[in-house]
N, C-alpha and C positions, 0 to 999 in steps of 0.2 A: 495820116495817122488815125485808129480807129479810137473809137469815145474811149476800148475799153484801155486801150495802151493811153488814150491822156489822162484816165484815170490814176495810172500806174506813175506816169508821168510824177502828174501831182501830189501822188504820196509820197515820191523822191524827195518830192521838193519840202515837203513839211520834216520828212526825218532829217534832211540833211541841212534846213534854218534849224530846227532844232540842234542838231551837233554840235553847232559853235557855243551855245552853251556849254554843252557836255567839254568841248576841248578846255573852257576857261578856267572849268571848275578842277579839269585834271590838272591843269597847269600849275595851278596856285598850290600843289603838292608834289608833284614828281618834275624832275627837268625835260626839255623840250623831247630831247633826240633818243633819249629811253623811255617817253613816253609815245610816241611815235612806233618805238618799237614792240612796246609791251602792246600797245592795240593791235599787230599784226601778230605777233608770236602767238596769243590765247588763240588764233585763228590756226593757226599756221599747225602747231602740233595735231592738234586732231586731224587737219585734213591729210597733212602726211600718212596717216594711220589708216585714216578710213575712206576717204576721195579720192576717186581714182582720177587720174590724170587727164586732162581735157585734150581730144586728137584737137588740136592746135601747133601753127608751127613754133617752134621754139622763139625765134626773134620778134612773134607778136604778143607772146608770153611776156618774155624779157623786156619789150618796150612797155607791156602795161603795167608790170612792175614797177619798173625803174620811175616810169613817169608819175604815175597815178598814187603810187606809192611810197617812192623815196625822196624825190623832187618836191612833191606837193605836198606832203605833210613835213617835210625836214624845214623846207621855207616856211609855212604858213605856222606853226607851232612854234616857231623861234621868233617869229617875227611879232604872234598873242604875247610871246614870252617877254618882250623887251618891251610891251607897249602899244600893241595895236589892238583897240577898242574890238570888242565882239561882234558889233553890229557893222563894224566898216570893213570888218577881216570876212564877213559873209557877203559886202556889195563889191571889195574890191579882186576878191577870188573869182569872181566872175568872168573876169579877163578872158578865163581860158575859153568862154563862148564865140570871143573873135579872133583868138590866137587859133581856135583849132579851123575856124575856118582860111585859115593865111598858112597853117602845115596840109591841108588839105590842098591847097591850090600850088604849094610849094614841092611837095613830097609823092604828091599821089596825082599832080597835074591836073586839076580841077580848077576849071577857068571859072571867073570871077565875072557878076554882071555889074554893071557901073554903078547899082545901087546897093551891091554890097561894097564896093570902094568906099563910096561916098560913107556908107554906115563906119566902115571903119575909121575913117576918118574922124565921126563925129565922138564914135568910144574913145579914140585917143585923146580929141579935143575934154571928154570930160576927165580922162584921167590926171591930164594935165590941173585942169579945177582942183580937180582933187587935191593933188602932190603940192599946189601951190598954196592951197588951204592948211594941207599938215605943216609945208616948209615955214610957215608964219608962225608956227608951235613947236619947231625946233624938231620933229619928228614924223621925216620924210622917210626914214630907212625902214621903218615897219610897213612902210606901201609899197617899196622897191623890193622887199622880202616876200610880197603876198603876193604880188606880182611876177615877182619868179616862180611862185607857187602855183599861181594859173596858169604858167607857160608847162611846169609840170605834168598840170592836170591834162591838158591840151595834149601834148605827147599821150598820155596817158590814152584819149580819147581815141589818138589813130593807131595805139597798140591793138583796142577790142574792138575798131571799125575792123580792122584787117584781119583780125582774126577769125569773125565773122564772115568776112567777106571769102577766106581758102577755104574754110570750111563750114557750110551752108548748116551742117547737120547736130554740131555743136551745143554741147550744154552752156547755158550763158555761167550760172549757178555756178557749173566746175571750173569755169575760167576764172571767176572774182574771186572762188574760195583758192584758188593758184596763184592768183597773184599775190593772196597775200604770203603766200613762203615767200617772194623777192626778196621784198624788202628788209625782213627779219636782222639778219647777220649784215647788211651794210651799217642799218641805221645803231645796230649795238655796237660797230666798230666806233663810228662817229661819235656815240655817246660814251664810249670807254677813253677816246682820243681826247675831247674834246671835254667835258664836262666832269670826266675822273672814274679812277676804275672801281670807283665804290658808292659814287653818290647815285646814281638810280637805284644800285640796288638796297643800298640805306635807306632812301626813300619808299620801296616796297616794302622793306621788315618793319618800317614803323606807321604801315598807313592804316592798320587795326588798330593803332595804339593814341592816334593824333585826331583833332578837332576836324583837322581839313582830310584827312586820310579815307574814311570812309565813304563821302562824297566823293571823292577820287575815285577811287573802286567801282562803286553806282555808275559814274560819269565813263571809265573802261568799258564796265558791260554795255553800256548805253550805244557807243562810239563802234566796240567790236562787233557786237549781234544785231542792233539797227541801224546803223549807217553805215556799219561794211557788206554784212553781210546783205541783208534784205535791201538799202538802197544800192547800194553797188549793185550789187544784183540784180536789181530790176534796171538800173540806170545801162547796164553791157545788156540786156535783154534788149532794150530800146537801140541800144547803137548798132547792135548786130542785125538788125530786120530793118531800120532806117537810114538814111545818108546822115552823115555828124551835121550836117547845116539844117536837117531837119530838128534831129531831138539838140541839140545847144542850146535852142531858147526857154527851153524850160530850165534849165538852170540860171536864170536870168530872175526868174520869178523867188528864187532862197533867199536873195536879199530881204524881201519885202517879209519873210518870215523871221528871218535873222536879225536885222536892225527892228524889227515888233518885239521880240521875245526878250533880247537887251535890252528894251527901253524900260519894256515890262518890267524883270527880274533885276537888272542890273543898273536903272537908272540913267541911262547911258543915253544921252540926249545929242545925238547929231547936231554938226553947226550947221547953217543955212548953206553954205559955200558949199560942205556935204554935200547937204541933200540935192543941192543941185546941179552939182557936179554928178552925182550918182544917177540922177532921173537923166542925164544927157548919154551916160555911158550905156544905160537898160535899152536906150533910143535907138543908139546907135550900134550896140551888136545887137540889137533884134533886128534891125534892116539889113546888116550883114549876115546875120544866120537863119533868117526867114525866106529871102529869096532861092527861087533853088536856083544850083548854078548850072550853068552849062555842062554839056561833056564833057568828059575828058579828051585831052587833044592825043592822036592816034599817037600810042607808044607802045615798045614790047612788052606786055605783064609790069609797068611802071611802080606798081603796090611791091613786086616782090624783088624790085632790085634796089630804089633807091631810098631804105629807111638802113641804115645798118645799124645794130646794137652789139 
């Protein structure tokens, strides 16, 4: 990777520790899964209008969607919602760094070398820290929700690896601002089903009117224009010119601005078990997404037969 893509790298990684701010602050005004959706719609409308469509194939679209979009914000935003601390929802999102390299070696046949085993291994062992840290405070289920959120993201990841991979020529730009029409109408159905066919929108007619309302709004713009557009953005720029086991470990490095900016703003003081649970998980998918891996073992076009969406 060259200086100036780590450069890029690393601005990912500041807007997107920063977000989890931005998610907390929207949260404590709008519910989960129409918040989720209102950050992709502000997107979604214009580029219907004026974005033209990225030559991509349609089921690498649809998986980045679905993954990167619907999965990993529906879990991770339900999961702030019920209770999962700012700064642990940015170390425990992380997952998807070793998750995407076990769909990589699953889906797309990329063998594994012993010391990404082994790495995986040691992320599980601190997840475990983890889980058995929150299970002692009665509130395991917001790790199991965030968790599911980085298997999302993970998907997510081998939607814009493969779509880069058919088509070399590719806007990255038109593919982030595409994915977010996915997710739009899933996540408003879930939020009409699930949450009530008035409370998101009650919550938008009154967010000029309320204490918490307006910092909600800030915290949308915040969320849609810098962390979707511009890091997504550059984040599919990076997957699409690299292998996923290459750029994953920079997303490893958002905790240490995530759990800094909580601590900061919000007070939010990790336990010890935490933090070291977290420093063994950073350990262990960096050894798993650092190495490069092997070839892939001889199959027919294996990218474009065995993900279906």
């Amino acid at each position: 990777m060259t200086t100036r893509d780590r450069l890029l790298g690393l601005t990912v990684v500041v807007l997107w520790g920063l977000n989890f701010l931005a998610i907390r602050i929207g949260l404590d005004h709008f519910p989960p899964f129409f918040f989720a959706a209102l950050r992709f719609a502000v997107i979604a409308i214009p580029v219907l209008m004026f974005v033209p469509r990225p030559i991509v194939r349609t089921r690498w679209l649809l998986l980045y969607g679905v993954g990167f979009g619907i999965l990993q914000f529906a879990f991770l935003f339900t999961a702030m919602r019920v209770g999962m601390p700012t700064g642990l929802a940015s170390l425990v999102l992380q997952s998807s760094a070793p998750f995407t390299v076990v769909l990589g070696a699953v889906l797309l046949r990329e063998r594994l070398r012993p010391v990404q085993v082994a790495g995986l291994a040691v992320a599980m062992l601190g997840m475990v820290v983890i889980g058995a840290d929150r299970l002692a405070n009665a509130t395991l289920l917001p790790v199991l929700l965030t968790l599911a959120g980085g298997l999302g993201w993970a998907f997510g990841n081998i939607g814009a690896r493969q779509a880069g991979a058919d088509s070399p020529g590719f806007d990255p730009l038109h593919l982030t601002l595409w994915m977010s029409v996915v997710p739009v109408l899933p996540l408003l159905a879930l939020s009409l089903a699930v949450e009530g066919p008035d409370t998101g929108f009650r919550a938008l007619g009154t967010a000029v009117s309320t204490a918490d309302g307006l910092p909600a709004l800030a915290a949308l713009a915040y969320i849609a224009i810098l962390a979707t557009v511009c890091g997504s953005g550059l984040w599919t720029y990076l997957m699409s010119r690299y292998p996923a086991g290459t750029v994953a470990p920079l997303s490893l490095l958002v905790p240490v601005v995530g759990i800094g900016a909580a601590w900061a703003v919000f007070d939010e003081q990790p336990s010890v078990a935490t933090l070291l649970g977290g420093v063994i998980v950073i350990a262990g998918a960096f050894a798993a997404t650092s190495a490069r891996p092997l070839r892939r073992t001889r199959a027919p076009k294996p990218d474009r037969s065995l993900v279906q969406v």
